[in-house]
MARBA-3410 file (N, C-alpha, C, O; in Angstrom, 1 decimal):
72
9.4,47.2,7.7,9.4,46.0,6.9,10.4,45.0,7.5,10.2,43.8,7.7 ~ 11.5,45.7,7.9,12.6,45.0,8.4,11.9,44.1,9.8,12.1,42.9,9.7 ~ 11.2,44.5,10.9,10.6,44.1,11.8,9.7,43.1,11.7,9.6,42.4,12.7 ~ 9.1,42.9,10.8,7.7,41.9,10.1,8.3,41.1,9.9,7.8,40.0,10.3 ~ 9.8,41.0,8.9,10.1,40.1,8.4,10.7,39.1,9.4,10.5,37.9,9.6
11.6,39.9,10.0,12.3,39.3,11.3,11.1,38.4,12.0,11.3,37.2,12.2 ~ 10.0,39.0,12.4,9.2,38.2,13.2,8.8,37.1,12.6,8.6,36.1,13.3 ~ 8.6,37.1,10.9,7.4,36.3,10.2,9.1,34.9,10.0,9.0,33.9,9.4 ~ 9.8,35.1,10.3,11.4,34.1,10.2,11.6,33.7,11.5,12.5,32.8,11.7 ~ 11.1,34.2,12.6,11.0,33.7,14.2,9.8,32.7,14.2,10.0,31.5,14.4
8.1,33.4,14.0,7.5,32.3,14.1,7.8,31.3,13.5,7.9,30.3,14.4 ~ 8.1,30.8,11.9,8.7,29.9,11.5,9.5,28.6,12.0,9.4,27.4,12.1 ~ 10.3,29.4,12.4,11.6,28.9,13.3,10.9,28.5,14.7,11.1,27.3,15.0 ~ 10.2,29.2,15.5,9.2,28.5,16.5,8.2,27.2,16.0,8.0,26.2,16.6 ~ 7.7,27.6,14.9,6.9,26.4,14.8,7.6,25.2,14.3,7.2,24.1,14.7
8.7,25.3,13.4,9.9,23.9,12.9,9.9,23.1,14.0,9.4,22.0,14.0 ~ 10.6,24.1,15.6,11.0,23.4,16.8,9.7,22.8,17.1,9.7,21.6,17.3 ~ 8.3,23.6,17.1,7.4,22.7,17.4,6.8,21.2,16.8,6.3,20.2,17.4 ~ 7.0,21.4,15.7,6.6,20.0,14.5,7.3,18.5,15.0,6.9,17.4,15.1 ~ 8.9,19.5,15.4,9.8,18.1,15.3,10.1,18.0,17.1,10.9,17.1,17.4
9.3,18.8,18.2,9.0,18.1,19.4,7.6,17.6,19.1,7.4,16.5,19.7 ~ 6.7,18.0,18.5,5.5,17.1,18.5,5.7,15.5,18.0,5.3,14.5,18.6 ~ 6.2,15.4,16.7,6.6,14.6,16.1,7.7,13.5,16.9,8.0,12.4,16.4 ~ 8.3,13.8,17.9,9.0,13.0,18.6,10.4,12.9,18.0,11.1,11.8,18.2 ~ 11.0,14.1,17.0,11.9,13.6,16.3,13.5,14.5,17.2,13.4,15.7,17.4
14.5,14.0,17.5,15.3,14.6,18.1,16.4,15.1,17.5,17.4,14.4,17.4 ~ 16.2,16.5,16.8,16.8,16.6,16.0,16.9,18.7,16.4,15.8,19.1,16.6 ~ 17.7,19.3,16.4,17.7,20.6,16.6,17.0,21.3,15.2,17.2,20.7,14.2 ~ 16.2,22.7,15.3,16.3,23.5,14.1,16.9,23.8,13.3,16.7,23.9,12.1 ~ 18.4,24.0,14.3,19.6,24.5,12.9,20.0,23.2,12.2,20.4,23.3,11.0
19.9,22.1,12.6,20.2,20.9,11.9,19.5,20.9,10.4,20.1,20.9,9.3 ~ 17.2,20.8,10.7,16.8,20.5,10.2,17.2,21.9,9.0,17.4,21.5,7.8 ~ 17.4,22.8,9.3,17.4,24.0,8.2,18.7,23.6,7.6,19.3,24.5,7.0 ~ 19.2,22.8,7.7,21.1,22.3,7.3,20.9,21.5,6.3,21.5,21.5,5.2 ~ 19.9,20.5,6.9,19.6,19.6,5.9,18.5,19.4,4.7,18.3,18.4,4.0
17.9,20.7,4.8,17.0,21.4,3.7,18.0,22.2,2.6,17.5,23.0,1.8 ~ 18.9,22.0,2.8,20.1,22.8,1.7,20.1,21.9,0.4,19.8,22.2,-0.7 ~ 20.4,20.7,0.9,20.4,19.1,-0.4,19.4,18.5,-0.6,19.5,17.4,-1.2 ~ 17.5,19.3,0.0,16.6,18.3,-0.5,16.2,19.1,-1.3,16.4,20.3,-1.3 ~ 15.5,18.3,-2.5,15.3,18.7,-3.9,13.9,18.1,-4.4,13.6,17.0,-4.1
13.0,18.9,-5.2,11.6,18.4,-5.6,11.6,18.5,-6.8,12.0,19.6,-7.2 ~ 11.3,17.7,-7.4,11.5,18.0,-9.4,9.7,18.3,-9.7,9.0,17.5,-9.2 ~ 9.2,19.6,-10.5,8.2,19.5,-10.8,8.2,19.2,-12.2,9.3,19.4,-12.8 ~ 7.2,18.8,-12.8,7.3,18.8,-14.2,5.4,18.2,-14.4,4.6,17.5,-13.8 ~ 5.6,18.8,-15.7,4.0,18.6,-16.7,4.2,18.1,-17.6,5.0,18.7,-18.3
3.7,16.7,-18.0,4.0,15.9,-18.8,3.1,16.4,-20.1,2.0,16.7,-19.7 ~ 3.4,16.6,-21.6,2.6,16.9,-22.8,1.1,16.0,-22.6,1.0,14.8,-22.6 ~ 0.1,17.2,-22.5,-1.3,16.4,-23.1,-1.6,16.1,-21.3,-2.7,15.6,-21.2 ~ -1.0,16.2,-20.3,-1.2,16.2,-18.7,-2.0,17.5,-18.4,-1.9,18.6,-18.9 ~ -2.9,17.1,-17.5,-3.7,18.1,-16.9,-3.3,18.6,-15.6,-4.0,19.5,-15.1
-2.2,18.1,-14.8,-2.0,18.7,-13.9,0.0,18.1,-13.7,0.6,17.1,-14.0 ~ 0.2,19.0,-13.3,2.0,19.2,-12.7,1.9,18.2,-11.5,0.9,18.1,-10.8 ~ 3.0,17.4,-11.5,3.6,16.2,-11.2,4.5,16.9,-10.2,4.9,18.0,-10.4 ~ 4.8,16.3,-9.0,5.8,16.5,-8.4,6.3,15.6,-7.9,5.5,14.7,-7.9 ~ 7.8,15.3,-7.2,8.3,14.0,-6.8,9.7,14.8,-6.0,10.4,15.3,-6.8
10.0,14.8,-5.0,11.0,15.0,-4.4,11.9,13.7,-4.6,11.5,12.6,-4.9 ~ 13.1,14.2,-4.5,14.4,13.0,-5.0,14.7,12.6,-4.1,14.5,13.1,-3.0 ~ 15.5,11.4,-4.5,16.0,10.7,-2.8,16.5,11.2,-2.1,17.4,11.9,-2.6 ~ 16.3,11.1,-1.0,16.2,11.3,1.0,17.1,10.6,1.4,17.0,9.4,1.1 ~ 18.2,11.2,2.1,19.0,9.8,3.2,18.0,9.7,4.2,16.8,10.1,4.1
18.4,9.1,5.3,17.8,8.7,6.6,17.4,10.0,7.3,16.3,10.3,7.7 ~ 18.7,10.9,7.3,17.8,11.8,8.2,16.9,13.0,7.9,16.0,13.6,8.5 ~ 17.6,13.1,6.4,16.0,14.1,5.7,14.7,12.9,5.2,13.9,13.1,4.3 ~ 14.7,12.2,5.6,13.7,11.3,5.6,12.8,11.2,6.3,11.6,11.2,6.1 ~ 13.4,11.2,7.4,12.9,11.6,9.4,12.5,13.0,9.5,11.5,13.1,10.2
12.9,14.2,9.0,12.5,15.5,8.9,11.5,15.1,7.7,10.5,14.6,8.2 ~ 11.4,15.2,6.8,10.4,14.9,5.9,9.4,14.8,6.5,8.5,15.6,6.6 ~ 9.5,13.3,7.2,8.0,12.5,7.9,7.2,13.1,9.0,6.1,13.0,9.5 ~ 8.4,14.0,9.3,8.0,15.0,10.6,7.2,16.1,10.3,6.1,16.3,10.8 ~ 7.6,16.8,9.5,6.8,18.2,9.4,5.8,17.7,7.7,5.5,18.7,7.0
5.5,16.8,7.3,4.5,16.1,6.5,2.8,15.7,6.9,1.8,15.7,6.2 ~ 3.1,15.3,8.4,1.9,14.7,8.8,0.6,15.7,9.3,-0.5,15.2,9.7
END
């Protein structure tokens, strides 16, 4: 289990670095995982709503730029 897990937290981490060299964005992994600590998504279902609402909260600049990176 221990080994699977390790691997299935490497590819991850391989594909992040990939997103944000495809994306053109110059920014390291450990950064982008630094700055996923303070981004935040509010879900909520409004009464008599048929489907859950989501809206992430304001973004500075540079989780903005990671955002737009691994989004497209």
């Amino acid at each position: 289990a221990h080994i699977c897990i390790a691997f299935v937290a490497y590819a991850v981490w391989k594909e992040l670095e990939r997103q944000l060299q495809r994306n053109g964005v110059r920014m390291s992994a450990r950064r982008a995982a630094e700055l996923t600590h303070t981004m935040y998504e509010l879900e909520y279902t409004l009464p008599h709503a048929k489907r859950m609402e989501k809206h992430i909260l304001k973004l500075d600049a540079e989780q903005q730029l990671l955002h737009d990176a691994v989004h497209r």
